[in-house]
N, C-alpha and C positions, 0 to 999 in steps of 0.2 A: 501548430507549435508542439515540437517533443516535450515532455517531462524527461531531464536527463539528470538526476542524480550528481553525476558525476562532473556535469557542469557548474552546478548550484545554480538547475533552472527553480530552483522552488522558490516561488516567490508568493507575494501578496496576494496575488488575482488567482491560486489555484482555489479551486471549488472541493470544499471539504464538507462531508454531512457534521450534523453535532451532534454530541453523546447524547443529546436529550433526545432525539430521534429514535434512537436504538428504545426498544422495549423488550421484555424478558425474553417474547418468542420470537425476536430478530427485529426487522425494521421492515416497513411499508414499502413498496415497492418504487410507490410516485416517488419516495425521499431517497431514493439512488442516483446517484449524479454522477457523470467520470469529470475526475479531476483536473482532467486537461481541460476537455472541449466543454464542460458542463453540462453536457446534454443529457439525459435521462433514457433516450429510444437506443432499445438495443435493437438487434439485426442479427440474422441467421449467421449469418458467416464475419460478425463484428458483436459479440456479444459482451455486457457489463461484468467484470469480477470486481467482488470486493475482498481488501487486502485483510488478511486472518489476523495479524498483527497486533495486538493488544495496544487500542488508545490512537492507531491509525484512521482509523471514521474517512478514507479512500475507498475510491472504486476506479477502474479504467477500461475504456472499451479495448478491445486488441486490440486495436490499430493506433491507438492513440498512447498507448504504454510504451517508454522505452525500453529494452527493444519490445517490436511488434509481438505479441506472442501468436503464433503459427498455431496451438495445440490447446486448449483449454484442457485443466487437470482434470481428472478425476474427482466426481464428484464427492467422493468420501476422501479427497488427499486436501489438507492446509495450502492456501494458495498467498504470499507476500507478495507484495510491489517492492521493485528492484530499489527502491530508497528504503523498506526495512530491512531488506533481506542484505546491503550494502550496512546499514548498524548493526547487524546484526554480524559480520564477517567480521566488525572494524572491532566490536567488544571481543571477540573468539580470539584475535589477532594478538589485544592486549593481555586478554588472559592469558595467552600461550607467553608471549615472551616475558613477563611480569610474574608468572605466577600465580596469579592472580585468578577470583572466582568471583568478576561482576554479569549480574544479570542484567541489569539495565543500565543507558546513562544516567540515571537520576542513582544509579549507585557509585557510580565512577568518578562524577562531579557532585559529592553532596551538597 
């Protein structure tokens, strides 16, 4: 099963870590999950990212993210999953035509 954003595949049964997991110097490895298939085992040529996203608590193997990503970034480059980085277009979008200077939804919809 894809994670498709743009479907509104996000549903109840996606696998999300929780913010108590996170600790100062990052999070524990076993507590990496991708959010589609919720598996933990990454692989040479299908490996885990987790999304940079502020409050995201995602991760997804390639192959399992929509789309598949072909290329892992750079490891000093901020990496999103196509469902922030899609909020993330849709706030820019509003601010462009509105005027407007929101950073987040929780500033858009108080």
């Amino acid at each position: 099963r894809k994670l498709d954003p743009a479907q509104s595949a996000l549903v109840p049964s996606e696998f999300r870590m929780k913010e108590e997991d996170f600790e100062e110097a990052g999070i524990e490895l076993d507590k990496v999950i991708c959010a589609v298939c919720g598996s933990g085992e990454a692989m040479a040529d299908n490996d885990i990212l987790m999304c940079d996203f502020k409050s995201c608590y995602r991760a997804f193997h390639q192959h399992c993210h929509y789309p598949p990503l072909l290329h892992l970034p750079d490891e000093d480059e901020d990496w999103t999953c196509t469902h922030c980085s899609s909020f993330c277009d849709c706030i820019e979008e509003v601010n462009d035509c509105f005027g407007t200077h929101h950073g987040s939804w929780e500033n858009m919809f108080p």
